[in-house]
Steps between C-alpha positions, in 0.01 A plus 500: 500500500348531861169700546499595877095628576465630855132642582496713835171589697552786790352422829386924496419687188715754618793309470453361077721831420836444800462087373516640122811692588657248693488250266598718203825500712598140279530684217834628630593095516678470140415076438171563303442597156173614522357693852170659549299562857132586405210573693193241387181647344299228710265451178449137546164452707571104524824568775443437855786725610542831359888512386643890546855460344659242275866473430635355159819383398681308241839329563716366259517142726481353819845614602402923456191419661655364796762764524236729491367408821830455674547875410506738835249671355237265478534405831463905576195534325328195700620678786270792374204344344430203731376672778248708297363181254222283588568213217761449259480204219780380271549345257833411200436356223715395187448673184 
C-alpha cells in the first residue's frame, strides 16, 4: 500500500477555502482506497511554515497511484489550486 501525504499552504488566507475545494475535486479520481482533504489545526508550535490543507490518500500500489495522476482530473485541479498556493510538500511512502 502507497500513502500519498500532500500538505498545501495558500499564498492569501482568503484562498485556504477555493484550494480546499479544488483539491477535494480528486476524490472524483476512482484509483485510491482511502481519500480525505482536511484543513490543518496548525497546533504544532515547532513548524516554520504554517500548512492550511493536507491531502491523504492510500493506493493499493504504485501502478493506481500513478494512474491517479495521469487522470484529467488531477491535472484540472492543479490548474485550480496552483495559482492560489504558496508551498506544497509531498511525500509517498510504503506501508
Amino acid at each position: 500500500m502507497i500513502r500519498h501525504i500532500v500538505f498545501f499552504s495558500a499564498r492569501d488566507p482568503d484562498d485556504v477555502a477555493r484550494i480546499e475545494a479544488g483539491l477535494n475535486m480528486l476524490a472524483t479520481i476512482p484509483e485510491h482506497e482511502v481519500f480525505e482533504v482536511r484543513r490543518s489545526l496548525n497546533t504544532d508550535q515547532l513548524t516554520g511554515t504554517a500548512v492550511d490543507v493536507v491531502v491523504y490518500a492510500e493506493f493499493a500500489d504504485d501502478a493506481a497511484l500513478a494512474r491517479y495522476k495521469a487522470h484529467p482530473t488531477y491535472q484540472r485541479c492543479i490548474d485550480v489550486v496552483r495559482p492560489m498556493r504558496d508551498m506544497r510538500l509531498a511525500a509517498d511512502i510504503e506501508s
